[in-house]
PDB file of the backbone (N, CA, C, O) and the ligand in Angstrom, with CONECT records:
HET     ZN  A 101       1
ATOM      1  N   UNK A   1       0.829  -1.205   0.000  1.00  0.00           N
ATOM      2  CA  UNK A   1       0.000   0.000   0.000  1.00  0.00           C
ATOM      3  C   UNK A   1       0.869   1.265   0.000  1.00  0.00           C
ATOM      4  O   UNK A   1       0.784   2.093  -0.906  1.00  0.00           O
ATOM      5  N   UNK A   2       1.972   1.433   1.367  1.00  0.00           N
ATOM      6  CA  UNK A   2       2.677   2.771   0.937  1.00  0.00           C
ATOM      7  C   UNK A   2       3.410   2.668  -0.511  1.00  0.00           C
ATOM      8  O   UNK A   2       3.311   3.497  -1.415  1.00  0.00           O
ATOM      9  N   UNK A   3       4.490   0.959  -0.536  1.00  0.00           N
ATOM     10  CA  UNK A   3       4.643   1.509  -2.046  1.00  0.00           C
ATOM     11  C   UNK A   3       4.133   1.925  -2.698  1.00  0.00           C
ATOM     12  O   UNK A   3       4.691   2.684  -3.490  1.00  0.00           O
ATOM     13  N   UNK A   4       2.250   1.598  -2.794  1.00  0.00           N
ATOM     14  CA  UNK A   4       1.746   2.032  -3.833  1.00  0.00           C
ATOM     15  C   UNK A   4       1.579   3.698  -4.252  1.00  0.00           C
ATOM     16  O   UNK A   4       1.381   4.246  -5.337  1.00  0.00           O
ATOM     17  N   UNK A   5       1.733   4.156  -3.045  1.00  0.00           N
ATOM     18  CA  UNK A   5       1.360   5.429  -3.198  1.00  0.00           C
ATOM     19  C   UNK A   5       2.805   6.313  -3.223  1.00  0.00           C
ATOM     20  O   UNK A   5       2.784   7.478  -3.621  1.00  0.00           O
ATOM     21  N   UNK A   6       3.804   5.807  -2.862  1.00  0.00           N
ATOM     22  CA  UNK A   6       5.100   6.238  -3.420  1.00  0.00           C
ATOM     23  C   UNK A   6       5.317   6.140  -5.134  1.00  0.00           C
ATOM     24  O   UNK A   6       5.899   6.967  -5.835  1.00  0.00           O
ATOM     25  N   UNK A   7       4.773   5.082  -5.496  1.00  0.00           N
ATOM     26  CA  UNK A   7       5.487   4.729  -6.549  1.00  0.00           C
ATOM     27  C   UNK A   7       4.158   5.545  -7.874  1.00  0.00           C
ATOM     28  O   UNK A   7       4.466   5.668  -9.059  1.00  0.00           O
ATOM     29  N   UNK A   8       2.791   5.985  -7.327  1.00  0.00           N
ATOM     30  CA  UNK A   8       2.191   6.601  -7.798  1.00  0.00           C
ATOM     31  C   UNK A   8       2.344   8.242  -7.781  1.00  0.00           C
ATOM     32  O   UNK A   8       1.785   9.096  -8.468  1.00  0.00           O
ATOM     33  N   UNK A   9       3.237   8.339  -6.818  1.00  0.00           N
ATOM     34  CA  UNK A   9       3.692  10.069  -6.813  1.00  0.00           C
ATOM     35  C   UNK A   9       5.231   9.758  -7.748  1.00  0.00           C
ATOM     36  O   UNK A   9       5.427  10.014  -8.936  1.00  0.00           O
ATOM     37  N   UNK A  10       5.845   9.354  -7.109  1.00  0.00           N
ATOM     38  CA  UNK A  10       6.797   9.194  -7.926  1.00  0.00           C
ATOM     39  C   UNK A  10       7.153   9.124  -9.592  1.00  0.00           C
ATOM     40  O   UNK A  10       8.219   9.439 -10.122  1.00  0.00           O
ATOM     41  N   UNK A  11       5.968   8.633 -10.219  1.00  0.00           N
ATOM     42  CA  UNK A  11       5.814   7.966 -11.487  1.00  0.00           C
ATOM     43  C   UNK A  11       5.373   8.936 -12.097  1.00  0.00           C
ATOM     44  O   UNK A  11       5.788   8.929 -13.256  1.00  0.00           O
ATOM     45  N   UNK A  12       4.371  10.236 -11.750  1.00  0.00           N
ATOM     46  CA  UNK A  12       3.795  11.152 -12.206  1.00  0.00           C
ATOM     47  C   UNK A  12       5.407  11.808 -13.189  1.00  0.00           C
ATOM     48  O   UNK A  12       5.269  12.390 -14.265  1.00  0.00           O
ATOM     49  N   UNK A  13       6.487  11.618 -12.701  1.00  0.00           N
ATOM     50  CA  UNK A  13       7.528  12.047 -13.423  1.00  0.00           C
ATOM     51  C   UNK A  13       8.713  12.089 -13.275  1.00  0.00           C
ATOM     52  O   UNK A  13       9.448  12.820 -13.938  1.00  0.00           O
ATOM     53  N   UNK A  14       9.136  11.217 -12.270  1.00  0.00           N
ATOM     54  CA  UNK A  14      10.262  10.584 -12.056  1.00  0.00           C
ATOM     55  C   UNK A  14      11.170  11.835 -11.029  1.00  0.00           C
ATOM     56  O   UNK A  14      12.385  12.033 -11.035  1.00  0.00           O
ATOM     57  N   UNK A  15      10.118  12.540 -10.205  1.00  0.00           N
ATOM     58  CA  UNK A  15      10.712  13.514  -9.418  1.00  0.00           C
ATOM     59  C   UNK A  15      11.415  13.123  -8.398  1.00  0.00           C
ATOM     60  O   UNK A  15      11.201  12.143  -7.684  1.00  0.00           O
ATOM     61  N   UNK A  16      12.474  14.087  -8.310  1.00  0.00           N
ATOM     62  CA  UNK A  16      13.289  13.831  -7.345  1.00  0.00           C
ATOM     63  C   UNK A  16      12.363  13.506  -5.735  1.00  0.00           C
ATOM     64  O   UNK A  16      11.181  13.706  -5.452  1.00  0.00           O
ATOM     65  N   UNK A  17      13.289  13.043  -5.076  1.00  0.00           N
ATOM     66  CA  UNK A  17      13.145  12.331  -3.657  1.00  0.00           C
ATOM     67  C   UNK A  17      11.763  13.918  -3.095  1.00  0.00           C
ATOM     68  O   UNK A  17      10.561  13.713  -3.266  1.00  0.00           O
ATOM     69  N   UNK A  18      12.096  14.842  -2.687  1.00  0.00           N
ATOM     70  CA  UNK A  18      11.970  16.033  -2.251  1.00  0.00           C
ATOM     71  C   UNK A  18      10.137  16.049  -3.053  1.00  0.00           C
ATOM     72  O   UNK A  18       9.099  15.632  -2.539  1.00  0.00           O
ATOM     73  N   UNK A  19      10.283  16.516  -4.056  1.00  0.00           N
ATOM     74  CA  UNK A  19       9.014  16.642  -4.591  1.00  0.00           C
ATOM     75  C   UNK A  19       8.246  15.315  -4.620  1.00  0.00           C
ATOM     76  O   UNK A  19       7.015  15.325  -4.600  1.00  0.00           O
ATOM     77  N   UNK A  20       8.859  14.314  -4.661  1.00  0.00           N
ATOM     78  CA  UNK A  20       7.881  13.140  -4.530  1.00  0.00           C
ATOM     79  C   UNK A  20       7.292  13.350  -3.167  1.00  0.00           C
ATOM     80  O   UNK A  20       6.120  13.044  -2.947  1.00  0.00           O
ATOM     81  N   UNK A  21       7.990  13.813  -2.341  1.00  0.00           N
ATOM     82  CA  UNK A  21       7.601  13.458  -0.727  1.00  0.00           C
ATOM     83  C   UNK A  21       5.986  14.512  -0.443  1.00  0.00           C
ATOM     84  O   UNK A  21       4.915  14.309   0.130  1.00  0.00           O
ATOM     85  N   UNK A  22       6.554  15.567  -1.152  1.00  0.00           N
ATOM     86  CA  UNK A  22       5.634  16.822  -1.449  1.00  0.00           C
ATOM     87  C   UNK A  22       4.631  16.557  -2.088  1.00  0.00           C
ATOM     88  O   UNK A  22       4.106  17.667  -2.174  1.00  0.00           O
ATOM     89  N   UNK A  23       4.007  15.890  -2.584  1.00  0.00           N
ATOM     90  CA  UNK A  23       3.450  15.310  -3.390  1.00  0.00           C
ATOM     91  C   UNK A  23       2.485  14.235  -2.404  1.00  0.00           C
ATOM     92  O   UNK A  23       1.338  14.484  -2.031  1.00  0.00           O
ATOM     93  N   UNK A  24       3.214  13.068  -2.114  1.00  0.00           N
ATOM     94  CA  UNK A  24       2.312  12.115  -1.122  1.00  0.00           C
ATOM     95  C   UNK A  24       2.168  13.094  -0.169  1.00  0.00           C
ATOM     96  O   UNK A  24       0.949  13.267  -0.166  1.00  0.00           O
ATOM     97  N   UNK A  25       2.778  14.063   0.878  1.00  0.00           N
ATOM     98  CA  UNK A  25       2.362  14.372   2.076  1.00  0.00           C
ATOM     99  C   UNK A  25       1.001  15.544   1.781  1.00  0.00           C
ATOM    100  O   UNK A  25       0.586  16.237   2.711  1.00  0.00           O
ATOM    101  N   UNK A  26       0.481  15.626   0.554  1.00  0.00           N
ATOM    102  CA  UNK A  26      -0.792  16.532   0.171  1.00  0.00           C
ATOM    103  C   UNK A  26      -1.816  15.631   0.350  1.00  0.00           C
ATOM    104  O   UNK A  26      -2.930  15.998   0.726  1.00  0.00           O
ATOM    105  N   UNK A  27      -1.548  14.516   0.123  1.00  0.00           N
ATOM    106  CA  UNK A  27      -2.546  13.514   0.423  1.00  0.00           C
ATOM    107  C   UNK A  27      -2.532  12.233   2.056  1.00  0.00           C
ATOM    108  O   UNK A  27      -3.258  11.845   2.972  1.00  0.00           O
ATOM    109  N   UNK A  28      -1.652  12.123   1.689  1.00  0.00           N
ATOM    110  CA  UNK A  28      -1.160  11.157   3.190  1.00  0.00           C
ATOM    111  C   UNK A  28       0.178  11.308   4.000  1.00  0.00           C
ATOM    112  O   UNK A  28       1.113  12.052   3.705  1.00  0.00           O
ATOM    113  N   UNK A  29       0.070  10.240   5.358  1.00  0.00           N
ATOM    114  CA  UNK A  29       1.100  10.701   5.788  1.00  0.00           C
ATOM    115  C   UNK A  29       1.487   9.150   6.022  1.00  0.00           C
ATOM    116  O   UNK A  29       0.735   8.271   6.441  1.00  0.00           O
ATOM    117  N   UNK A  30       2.471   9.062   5.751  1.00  0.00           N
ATOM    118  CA  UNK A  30       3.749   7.913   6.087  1.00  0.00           C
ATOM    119  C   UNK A  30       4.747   8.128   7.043  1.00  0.00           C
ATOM    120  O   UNK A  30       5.489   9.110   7.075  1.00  0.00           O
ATOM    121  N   UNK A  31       4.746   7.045   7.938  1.00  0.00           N
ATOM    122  CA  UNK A  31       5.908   7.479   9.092  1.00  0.00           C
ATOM    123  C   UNK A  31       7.176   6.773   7.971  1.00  0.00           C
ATOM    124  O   UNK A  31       7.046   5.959   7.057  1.00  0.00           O
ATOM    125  N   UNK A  32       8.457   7.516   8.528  1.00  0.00           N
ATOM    126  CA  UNK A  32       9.265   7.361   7.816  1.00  0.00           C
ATOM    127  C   UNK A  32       9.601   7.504   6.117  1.00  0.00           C
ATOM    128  O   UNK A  32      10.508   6.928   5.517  1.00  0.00           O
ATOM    129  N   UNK A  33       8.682   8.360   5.599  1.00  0.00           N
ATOM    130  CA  UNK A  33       8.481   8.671   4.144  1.00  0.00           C
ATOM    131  C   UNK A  33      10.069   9.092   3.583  1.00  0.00           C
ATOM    132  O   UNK A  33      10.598   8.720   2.535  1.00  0.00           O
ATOM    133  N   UNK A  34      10.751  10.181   4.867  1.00  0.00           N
ATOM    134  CA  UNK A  34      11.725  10.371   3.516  1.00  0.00           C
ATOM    135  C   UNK A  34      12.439   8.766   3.226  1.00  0.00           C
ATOM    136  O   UNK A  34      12.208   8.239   2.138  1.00  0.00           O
ATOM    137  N   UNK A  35      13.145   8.173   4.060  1.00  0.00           N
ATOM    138  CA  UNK A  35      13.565   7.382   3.562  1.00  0.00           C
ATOM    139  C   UNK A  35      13.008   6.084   2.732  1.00  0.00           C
ATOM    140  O   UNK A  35      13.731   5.330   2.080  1.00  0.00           O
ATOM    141  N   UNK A  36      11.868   5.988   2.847  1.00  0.00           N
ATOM    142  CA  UNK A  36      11.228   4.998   2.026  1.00  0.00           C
ATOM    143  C   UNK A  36      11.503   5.560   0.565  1.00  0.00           C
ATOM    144  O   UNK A  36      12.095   4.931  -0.313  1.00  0.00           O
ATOM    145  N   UNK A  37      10.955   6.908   0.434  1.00  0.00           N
ATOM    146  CA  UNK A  37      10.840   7.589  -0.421  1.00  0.00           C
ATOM    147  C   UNK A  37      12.501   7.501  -1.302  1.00  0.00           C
ATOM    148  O   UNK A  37      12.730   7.613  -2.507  1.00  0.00           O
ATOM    149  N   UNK A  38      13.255   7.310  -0.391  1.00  0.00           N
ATOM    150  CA  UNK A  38      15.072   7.309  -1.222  1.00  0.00           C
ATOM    151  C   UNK A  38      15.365   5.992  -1.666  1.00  0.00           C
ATOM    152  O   UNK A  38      16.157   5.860  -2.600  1.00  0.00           O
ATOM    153  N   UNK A  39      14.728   4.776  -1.017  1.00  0.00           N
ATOM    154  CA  UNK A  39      14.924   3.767  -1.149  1.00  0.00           C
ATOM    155  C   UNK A  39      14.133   3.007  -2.516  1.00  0.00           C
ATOM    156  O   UNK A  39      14.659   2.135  -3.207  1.00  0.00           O
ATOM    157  N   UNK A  40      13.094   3.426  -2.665  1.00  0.00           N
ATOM    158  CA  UNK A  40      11.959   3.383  -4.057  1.00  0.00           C
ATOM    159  C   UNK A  40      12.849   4.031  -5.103  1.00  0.00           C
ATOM    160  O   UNK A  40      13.307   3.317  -5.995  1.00  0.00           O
ATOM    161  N   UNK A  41      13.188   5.596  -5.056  1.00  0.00           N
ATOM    162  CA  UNK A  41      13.927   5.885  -6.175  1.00  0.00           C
ATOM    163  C   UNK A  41      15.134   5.416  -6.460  1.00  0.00           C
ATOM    164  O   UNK A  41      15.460   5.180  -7.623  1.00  0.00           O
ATOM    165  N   UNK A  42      16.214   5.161  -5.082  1.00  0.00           N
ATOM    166  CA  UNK A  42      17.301   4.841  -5.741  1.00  0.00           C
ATOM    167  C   UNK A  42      17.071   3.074  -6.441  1.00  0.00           C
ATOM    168  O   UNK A  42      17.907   2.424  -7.069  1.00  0.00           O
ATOM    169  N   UNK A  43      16.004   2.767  -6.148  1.00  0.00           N
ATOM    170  CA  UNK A  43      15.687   0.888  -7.357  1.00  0.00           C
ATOM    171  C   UNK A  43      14.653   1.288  -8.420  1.00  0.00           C
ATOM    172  O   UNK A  43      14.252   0.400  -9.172  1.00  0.00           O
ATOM    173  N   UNK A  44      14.103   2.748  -8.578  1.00  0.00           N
ATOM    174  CA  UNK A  44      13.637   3.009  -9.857  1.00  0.00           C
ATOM    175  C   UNK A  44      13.933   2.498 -11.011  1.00  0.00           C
ATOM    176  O   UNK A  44      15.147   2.624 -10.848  1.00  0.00           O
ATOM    177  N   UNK A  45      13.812   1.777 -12.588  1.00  0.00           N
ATOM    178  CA  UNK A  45      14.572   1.614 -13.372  1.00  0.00           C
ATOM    179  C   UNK A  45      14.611   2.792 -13.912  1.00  0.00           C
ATOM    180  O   UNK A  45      15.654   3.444 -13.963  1.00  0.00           O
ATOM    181  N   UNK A  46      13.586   3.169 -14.335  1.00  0.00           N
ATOM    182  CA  UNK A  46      13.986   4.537 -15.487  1.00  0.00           C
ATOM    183  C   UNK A  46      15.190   5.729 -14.640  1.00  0.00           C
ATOM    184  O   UNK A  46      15.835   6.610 -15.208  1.00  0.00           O
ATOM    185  N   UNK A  47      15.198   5.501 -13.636  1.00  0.00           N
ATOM    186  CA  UNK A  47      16.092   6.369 -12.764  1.00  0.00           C
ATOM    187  C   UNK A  47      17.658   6.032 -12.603  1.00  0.00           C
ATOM    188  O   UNK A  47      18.723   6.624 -12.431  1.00  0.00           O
ATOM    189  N   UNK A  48      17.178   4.778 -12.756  1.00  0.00           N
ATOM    190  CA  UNK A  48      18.830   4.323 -12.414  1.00  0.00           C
ATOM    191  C   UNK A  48      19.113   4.259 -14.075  1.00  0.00           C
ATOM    192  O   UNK A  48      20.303   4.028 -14.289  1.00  0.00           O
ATOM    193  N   UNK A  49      18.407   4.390 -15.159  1.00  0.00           N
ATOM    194  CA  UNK A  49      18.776   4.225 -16.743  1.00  0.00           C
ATOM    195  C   UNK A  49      19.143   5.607 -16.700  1.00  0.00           C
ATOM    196  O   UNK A  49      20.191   5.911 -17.269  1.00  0.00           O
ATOM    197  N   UNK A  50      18.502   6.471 -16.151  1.00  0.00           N
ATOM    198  CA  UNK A  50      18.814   7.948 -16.697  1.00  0.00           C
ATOM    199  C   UNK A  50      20.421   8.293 -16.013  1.00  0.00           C
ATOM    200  O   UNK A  50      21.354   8.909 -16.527  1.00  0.00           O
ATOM    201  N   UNK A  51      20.345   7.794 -14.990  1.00  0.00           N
ATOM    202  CA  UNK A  51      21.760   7.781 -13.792  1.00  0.00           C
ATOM    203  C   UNK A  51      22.768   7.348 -14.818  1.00  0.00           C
ATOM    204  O   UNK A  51      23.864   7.902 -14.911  1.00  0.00           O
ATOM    205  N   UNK A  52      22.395   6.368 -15.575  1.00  0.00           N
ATOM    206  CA  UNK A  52      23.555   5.729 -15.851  1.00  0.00           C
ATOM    207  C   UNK A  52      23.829   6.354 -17.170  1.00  0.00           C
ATOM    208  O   UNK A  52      24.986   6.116 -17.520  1.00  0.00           O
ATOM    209  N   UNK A  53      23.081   7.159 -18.126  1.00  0.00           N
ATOM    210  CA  UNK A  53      23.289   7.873 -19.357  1.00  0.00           C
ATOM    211  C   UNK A  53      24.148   8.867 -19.129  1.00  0.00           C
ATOM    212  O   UNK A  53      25.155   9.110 -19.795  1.00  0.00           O
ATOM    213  N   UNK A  54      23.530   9.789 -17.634  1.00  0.00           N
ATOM    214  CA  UNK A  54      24.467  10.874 -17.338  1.00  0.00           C
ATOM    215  C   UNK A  54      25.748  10.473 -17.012  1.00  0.00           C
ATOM    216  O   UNK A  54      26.575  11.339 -16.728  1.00  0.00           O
ATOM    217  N   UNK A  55      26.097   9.117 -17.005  1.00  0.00           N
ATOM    218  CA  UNK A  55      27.873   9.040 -16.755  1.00  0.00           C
ATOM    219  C   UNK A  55      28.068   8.784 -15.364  1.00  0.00           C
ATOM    220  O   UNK A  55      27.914   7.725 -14.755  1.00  0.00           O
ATOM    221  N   UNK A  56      28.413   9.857 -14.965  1.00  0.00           N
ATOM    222  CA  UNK A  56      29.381   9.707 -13.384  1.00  0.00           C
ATOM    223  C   UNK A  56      28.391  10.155 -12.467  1.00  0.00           C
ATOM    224  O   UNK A  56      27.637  11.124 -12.556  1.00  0.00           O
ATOM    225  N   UNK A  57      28.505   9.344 -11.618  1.00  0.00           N
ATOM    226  CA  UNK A  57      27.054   8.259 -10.757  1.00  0.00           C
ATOM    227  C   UNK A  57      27.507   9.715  -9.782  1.00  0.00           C
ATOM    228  O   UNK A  57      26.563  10.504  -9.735  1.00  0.00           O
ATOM    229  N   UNK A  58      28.609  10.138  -9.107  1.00  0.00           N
ATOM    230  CA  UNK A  58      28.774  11.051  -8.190  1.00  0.00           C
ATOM    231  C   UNK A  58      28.242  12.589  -8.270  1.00  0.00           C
ATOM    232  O   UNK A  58      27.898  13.414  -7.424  1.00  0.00           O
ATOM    233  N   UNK A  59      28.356  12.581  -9.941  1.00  0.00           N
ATOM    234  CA  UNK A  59      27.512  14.095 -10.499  1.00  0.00           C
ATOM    235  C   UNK A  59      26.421  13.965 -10.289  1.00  0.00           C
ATOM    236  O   UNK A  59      25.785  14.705  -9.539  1.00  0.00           O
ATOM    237  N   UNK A  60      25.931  12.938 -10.941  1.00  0.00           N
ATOM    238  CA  UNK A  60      24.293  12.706 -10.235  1.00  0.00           C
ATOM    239  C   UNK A  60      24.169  12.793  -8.966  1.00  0.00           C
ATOM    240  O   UNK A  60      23.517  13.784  -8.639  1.00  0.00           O
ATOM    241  N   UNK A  61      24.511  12.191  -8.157  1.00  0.00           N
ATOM    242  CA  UNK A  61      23.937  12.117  -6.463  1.00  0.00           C
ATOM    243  C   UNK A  61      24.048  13.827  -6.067  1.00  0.00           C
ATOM    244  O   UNK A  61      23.159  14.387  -5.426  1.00  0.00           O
ATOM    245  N   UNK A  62      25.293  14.542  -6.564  1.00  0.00           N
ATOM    246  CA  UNK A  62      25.553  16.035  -6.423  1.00  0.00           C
ATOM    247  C   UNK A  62      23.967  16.292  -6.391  1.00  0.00           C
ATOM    248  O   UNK A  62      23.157  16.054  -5.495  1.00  0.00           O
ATOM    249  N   UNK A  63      23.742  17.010  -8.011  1.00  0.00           N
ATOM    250  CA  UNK A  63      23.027  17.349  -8.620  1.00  0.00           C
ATOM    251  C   UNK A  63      21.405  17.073  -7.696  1.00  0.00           C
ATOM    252  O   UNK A  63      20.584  17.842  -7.196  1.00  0.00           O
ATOM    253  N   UNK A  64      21.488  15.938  -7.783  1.00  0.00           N
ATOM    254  CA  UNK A  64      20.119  15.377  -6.320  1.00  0.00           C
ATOM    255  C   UNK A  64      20.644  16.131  -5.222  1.00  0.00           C
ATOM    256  O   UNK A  64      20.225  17.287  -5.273  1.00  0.00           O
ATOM    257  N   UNK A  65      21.216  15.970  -4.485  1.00  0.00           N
ATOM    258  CA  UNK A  65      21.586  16.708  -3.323  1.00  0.00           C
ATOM    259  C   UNK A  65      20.476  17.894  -3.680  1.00  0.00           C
ATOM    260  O   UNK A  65      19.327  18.197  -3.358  1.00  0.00           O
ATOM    261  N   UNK A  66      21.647  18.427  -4.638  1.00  0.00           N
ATOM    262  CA  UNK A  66      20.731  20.062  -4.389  1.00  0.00           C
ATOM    263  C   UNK A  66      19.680  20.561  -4.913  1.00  0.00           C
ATOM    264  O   UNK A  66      19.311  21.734  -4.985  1.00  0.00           O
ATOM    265  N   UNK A  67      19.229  19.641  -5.265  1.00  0.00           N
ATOM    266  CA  UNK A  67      18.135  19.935  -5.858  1.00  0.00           C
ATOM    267  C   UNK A  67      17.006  19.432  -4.504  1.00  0.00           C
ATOM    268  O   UNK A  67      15.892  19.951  -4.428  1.00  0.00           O
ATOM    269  N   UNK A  68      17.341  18.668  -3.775  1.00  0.00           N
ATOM    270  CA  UNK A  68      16.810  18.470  -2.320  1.00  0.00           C
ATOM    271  C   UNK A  68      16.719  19.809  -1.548  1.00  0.00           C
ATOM    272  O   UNK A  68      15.733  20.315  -1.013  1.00  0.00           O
ATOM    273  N   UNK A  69      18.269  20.351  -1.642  1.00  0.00           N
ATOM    274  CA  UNK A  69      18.430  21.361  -1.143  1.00  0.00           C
ATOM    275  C   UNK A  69      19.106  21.253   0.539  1.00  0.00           C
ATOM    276  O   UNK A  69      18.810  21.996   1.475  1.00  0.00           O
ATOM    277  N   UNK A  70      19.973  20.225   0.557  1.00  0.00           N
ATOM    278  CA  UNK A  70      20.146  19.859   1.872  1.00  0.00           C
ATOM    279  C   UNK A  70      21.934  19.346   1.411  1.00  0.00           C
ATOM    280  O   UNK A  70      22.051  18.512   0.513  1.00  0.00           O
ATOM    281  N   UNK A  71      22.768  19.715   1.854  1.00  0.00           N
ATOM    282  CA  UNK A  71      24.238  18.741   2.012  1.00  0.00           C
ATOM    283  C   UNK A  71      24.281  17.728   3.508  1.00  0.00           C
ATOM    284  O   UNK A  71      25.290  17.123   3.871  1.00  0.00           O
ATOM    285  N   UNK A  72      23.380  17.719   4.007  1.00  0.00           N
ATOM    286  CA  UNK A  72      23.010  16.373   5.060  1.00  0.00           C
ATOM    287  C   UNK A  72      22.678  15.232   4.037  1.00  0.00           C
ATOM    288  O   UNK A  72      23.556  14.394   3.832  1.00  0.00           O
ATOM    289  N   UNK A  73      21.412  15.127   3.343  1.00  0.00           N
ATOM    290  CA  UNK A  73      20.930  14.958   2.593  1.00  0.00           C
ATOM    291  C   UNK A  73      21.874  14.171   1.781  1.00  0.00           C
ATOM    292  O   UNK A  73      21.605  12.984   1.597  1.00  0.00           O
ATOM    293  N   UNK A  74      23.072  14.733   1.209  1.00  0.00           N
ATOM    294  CA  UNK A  74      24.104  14.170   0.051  1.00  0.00           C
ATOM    295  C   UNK A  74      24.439  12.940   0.760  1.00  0.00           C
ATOM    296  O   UNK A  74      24.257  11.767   0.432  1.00  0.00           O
ATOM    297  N   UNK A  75      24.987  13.475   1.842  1.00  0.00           N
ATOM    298  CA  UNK A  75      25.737  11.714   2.813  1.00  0.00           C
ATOM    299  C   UNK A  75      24.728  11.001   2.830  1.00  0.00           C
ATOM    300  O   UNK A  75      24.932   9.989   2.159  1.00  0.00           O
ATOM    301  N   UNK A  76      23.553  11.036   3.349  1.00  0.00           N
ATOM    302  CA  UNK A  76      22.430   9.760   3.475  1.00  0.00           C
ATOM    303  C   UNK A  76      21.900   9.579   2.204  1.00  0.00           C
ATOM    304  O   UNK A  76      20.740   9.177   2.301  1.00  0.00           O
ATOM    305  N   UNK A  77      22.215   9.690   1.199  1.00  0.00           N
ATOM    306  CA  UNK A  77      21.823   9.186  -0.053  1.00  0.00           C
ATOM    307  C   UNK A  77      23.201   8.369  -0.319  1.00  0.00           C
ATOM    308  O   UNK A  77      23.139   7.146  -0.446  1.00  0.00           O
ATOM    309  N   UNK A  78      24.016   8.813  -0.375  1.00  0.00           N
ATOM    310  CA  UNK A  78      25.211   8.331  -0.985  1.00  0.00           C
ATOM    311  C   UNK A  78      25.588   7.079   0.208  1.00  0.00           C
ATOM    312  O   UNK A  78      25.701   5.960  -0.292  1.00  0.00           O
ATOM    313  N   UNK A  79      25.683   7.118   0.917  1.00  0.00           N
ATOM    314  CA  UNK A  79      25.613   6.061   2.036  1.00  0.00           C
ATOM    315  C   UNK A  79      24.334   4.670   1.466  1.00  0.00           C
ATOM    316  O   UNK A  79      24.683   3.502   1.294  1.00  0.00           O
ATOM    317  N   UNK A  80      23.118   5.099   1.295  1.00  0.00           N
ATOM    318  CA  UNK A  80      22.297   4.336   0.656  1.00  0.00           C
ATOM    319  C   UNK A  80      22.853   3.453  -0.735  1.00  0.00           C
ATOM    320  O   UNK A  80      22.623   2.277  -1.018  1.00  0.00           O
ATOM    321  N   UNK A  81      23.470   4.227  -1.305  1.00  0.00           N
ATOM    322  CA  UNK A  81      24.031   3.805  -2.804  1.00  0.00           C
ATOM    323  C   UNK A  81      25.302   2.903  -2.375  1.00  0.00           C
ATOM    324  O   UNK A  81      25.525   1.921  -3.083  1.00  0.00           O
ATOM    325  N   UNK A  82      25.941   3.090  -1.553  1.00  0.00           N
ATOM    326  CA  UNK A  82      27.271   2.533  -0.793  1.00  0.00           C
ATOM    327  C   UNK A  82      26.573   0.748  -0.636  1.00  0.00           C
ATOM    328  O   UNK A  82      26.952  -0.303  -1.153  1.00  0.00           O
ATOM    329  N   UNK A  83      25.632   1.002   0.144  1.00  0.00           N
ATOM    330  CA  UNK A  83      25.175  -0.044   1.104  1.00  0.00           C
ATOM    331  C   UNK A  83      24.627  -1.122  -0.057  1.00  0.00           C
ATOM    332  O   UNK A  83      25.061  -2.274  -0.049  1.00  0.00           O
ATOM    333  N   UNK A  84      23.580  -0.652  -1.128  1.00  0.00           N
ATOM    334  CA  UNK A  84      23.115  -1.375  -2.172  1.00  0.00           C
ATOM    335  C   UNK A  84      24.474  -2.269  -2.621  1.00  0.00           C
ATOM    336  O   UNK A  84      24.411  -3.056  -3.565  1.00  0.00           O
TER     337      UNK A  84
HETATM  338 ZN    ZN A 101      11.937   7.142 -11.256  1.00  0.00          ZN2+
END
């Protein structure tokens, strides 16, 4: 069920972590959303296809970072990607 509704905000356009979250929390609330929410995108396929067109996996995670808008944010993503 939460996947479902992650993966239905999410899908609307393959938005980053941040706006997906923005998105479900207009409608519901999930304990623990951001990280569910990092864990769904970083096993996205079309996400990890687009990741992998742009080249260097570290520009990407950048680029996410700030577009989050957080350098906390950078380590617990990149830590996630570590761990996979
Ligand atoms: Zn995606």
């Amino acid at each position: 069920m939460q996947v479902e509704v992650i993966r239905s905000a999410h899908e609307r356009g393959h938005f980053a972590c941040r706006k997906t979250r923005e998105l479900i929390e207009q409608e519901y609330f999930i304990p623990g959303l951001q990280s569910k929410v990092e864990r769904f995108i970083t096993n996205c396929v079309p996400c990890i296809m687009v990741n992998r067109k742009a080249g260097k996996k570290e520009g990407y995670l950048q680029a996410l970072a700030e577009r989050r808008g957080s350098s906390s944010s950078r380590s617990t993503l990149y830590r996630v990607y570590r761990v996979k």
